[in-house]
C-alpha positions in Angstrom: 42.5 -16.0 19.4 39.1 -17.5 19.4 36.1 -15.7 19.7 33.0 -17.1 21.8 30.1 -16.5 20.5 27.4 -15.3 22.7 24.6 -18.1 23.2 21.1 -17.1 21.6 19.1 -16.4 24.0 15.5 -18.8 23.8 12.7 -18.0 21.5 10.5 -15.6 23.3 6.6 -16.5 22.6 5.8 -13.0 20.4 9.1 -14.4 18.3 7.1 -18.0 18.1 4.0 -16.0 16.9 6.1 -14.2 14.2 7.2 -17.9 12.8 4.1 -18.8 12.8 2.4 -16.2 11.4 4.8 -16.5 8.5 4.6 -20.4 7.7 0.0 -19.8 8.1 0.8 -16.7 5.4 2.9 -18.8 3.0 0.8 -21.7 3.0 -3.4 -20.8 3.9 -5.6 -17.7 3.1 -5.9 -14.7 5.0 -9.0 -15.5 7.1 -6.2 -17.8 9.0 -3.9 -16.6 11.9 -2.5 -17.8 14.6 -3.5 -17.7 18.6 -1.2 -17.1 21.5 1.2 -19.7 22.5 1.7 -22.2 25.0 5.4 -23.7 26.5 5.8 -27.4 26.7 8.4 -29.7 27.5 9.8 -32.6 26.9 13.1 -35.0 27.1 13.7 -33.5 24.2 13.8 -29.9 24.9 11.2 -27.1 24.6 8.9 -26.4 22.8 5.9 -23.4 21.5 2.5 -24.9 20.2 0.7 -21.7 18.6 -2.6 -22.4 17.7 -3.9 -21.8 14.3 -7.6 -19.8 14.1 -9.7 -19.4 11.2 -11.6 -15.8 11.5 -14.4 -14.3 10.4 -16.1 -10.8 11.3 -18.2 -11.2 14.2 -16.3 -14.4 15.1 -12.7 -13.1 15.7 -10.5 -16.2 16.9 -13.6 -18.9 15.3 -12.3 -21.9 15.9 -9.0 -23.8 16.2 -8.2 -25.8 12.9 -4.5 -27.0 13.8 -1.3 -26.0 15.7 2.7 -26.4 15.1 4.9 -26.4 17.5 8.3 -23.5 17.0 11.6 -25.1 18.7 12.4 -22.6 21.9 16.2 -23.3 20.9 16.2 -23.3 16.9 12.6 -21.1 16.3 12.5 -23.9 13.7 8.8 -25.5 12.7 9.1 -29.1 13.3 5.5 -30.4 13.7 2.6 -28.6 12.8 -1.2 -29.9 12.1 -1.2 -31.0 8.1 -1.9 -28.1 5.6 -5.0 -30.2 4.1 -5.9 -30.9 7.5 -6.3 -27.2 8.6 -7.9 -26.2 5.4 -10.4 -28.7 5.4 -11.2 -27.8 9.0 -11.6 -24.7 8.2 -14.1 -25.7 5.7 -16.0 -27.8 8.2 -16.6 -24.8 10.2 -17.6 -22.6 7.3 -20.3 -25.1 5.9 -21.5 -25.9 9.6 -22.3 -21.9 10.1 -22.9 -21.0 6.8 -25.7 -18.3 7.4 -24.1 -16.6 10.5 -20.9 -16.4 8.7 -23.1 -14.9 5.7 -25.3 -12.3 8.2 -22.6 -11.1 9.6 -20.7 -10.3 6.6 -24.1 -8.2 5.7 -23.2 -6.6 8.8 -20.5 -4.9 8.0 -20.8 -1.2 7.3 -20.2 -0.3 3.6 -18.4 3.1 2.8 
């Protein structure tokens, strides 16, 4: 007797978040996460772009420095802005607010 299996349902976005979070841990620094998700479709099927954030204290979500988009079917990564890309975006925005990025880590309250 054959058994059906029961069809997965679609990749829900805090599930796109979690994949990720998981690809920005194994491959940047901790000062990188990700943002909330956005849907979009195509002939091809659906899709989740999460933004990827550099943060800093005083900053929170900074700036963008790349995306990747999770398949809503698979929850497989299959584009995403280039490693070397993101980090050297990220160093852009470091360098261009140097100071604030500096003052505001003076900021914070030692224990």
């Amino acid at each position: 007797m054959a058994v059906r299996q029961a069809k997965k349902s679609k990749l829900s976005a805090p599930e796109a978040v979690g994949i990720a979070q998981e690809f920005v841990a194994e491959h940047l620094t901790d000062l990188m996460g990700v943002g909330v998700p956005w849907r979009m479709q195509s002939p091809l099927g659906r899709i989740w772009v999460v933004p990827v954030w550099i943060t800093y204290p005083g900053f929170e979500q900074a700036a963008t420095i790349g995306s990747m988009a999770v398949d809503e079917n698979s929850g497989a990564i299959i584009s995403w802005t280039p490693v070397e890309e993101m980090k050297l975006n990220a160093a852009r925005f470091h360098t261009t607010n140097r100071e604030l990025i500096a003052t505001n880590f003076q900021a914070i309250p030692k224990n």
